[in-house]
Residue, then its C-alpha position, 0 to 999 in steps of 0.5 A: x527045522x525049529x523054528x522061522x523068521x516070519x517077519x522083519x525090520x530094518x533102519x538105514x545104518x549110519x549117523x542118525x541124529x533125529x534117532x535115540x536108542x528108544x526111537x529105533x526099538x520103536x520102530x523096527x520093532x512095530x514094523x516087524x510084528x506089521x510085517x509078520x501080520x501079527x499083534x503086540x497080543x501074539x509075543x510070548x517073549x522079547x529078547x533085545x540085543x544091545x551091547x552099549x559099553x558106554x554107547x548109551x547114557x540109558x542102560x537097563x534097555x530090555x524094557x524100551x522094546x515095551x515102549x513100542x505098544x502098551x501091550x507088550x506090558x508084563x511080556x517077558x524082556x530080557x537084553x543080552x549081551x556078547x560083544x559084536x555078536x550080541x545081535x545074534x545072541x538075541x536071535x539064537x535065544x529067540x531060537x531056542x526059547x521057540x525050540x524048548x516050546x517055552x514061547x510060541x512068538x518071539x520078538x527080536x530087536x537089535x540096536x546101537x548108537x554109537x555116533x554121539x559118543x566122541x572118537x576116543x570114547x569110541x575106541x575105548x569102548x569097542x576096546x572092551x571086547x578084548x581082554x584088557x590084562x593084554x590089549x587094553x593099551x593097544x593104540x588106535x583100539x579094536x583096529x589095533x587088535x586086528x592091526x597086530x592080526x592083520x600083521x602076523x597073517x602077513x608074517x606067516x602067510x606073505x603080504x596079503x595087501x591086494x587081498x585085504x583091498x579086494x575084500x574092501x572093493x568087493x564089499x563097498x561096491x555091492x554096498x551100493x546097491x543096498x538101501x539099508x547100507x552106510x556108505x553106498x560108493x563103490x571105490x573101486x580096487x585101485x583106492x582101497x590098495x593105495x595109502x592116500x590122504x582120504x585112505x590112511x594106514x589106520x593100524x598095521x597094514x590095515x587102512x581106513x578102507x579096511x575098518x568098518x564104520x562106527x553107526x547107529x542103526x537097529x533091526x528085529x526079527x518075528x521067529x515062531x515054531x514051524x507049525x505056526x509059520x506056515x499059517x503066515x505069509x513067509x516063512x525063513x527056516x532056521x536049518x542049523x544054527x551053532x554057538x561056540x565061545x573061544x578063549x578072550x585072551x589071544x595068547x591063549x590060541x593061534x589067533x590066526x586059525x579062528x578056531x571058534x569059526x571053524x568048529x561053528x560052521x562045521x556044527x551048523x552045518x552038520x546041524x543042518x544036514x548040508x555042506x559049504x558047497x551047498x549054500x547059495x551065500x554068506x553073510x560074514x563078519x568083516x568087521x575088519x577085512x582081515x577078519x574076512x580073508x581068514x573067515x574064507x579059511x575057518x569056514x572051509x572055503x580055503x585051506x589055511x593061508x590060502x584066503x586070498x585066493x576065495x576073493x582074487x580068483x572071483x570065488x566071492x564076488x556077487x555072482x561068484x561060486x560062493x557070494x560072500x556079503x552081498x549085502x556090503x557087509x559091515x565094511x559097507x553097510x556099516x556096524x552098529x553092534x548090537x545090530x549087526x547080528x539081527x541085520x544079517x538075519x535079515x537081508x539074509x531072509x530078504x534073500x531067501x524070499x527074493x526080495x533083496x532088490x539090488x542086492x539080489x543073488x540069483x536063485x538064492x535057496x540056502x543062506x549062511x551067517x557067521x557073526x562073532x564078538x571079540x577077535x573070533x571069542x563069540x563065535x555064531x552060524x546059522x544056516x537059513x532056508x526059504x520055507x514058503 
């Protein structure tokens, strides 16, 4: 253990039209330090993560965070970047800054509006994330990258419909039970597996109710060393984290394997001194309810073509052996992206502290978290444990 999340933040996601990228910094990251029992004077470093690629007419963001007191004046601030896993990229360099004892308290803050920016702008930007010399014509954006995914699964492992509409069900319905969440409406397995009007084919084999949403929202975290955690309230370890970055372009790898994915959980794992078995939940990266299915197969739940299984047999399910997303994922909750990653942090604290309300999995005592950018490119796991 390296190091603690002790305090945290969190918006409703979704379109929020009273809100600007500076007003979300400002309150998750006031509300974070409150709920941490600390002060603007006690932050050794900022890391803000916000991926923009045209979201936001203000780039240069790092310093909005100072916006939020006049103390945090001359602290240093620094924004990365890495696709839909920006958030987590803020929190594993919070990590590590904590880690090497160049700062004691770091504040973290993930954001994204997306919602003012027109639809084609939309894809065009989430376009971004792919390597452009291959994919930057694919039709319908980021949800024909994982269209075409989605695609070859079905050619080399069968038609995997009913799973891709169990993945959809599973998530919308424990997203009802989460305040934080975008859409909060159970649909139910029947709707997600039928082509429908209100449930078109957006991209391949992959219908509306297969992508996750388009959403502003933002979220930040307070991470300290051990020592210090443990004079605070609550204090959520950090047992193992891994960072593994893949090749962009998709024709350099068997995309269907997430090689990134797998070589992260079994390093965070082994970091942390625990096996898949050993979790209480996941938090994973469905940004796209295929993602999920070959997620159950890189983390080791499955062997490879075998996903489907994890969710038709109830493996996953809220109050199944493995619980995977329990909080909606972004299928439900919604996914602003250089928030997602700090979200998942957490309702996965949340969980650990017993205090996920409705969301809630029983006896929740270790958590993971995968978070990628790109198809599986930006590849990041860490494993959480209550600490007091």
């Amino acid at each position: 253990m390296t190091a603690c999340i002790v305090g945290w933040a969190h918006t409703p996601f979704g379109k929020l039209e009273n809100e600007t990228v500076e007003s979300l910094v400002v309150r998750v990251a006031t509300d974070a330090l409150i709920d941490a029992g600390l002060g603007p004077d006690d932050v050794d470093e900022i890391v803000l993560g916000h991926f923009n690629a045209g979201f936001s007419p203000q780039d240069f963001t790092a310093s909005l965070v100072l916006q939020a007191d006049p103390r945090l004046r001359f602290k240093p601030a620094t924004r990365v970047e890495n696709a839909c896993a920006t958030g987590s990229a803020a929190v594993h360099q919070a990590v590590r800054a904590v880690k090497a004892g160049d700062a004691r308290i770091v504040l973290v803050v993930g954001v994204e509006q997306m919602t003012r920016t027109p639809g084609p702008e939309i894809g065009k930007n989430l376009l971004k994330a792919s390597y452009l010399p291959e994919d930057g014509d694919t039709p319908a954006g980021f949800a024909g990258v994982f269209g075409k995914i989605a695609h070859s699964y079905f050619q080399r492992w069968g038609d995997q419909s009913d799973a891709l509409a169990a993945i959809a069900a599973k998530n919308h319905k424990n997203g009802v039970d989460n305040p934080y969440a975008q859409m909060r409406k159970d649909f139910g397995f029947e709707f997600c597996r039928t082509e429908s009007e209100k449930n078109p084919f957006v991209a391949g084999p992959l219908k509306r109710t297969d992508c996750s949403l388009v959403s502003d929202g933002a979220a930040a975290l307070v991470v300290t060393d051990v020592a210090t955690a443990l004079k605070l309230n609550k204090a959520v370890a950090f047992r193992g984290t891994a960072h593994v970055q893949d090749f962009l372009p998709m024709s350099k790898r068997d995309i269907l394997k997430f090689e990134g994915c797998t070589q992260a959980w079994g390093k965070a794992l082994s970091d942390a001194g625990v096996s898949l078995s050993d979790l209480s939940f996941v938090e994973t990266h469905d940004c796209f309810t295929v993602a999920e299915l070959i997620e159950y197969e890189a983390m080791g739940l499955v062997p490879e073509g075998q996903g489907a299984r994890a969710v038709l047999e109830g493996w996953t399910l809220k109050d199944g052996k493995l619980p995977v997303n329990p909080s909606g994922g972004l299928k439900s909750k919604g996914h602003p992206i250089g928030a997602t990653g700090v979200s998942m942090h957490v309702l996965s604290s949340m969980q650990l502290m017993d205090q996920a309300g409705g969301i809630q999995v029983k006896g929740a005592k270790l958590g993971g978290i995968f978070n990628m950018g790109g198809a599986a490119v930006a590849n990041y796991v860490s494993v959480l444990e209550r600490l007091r």
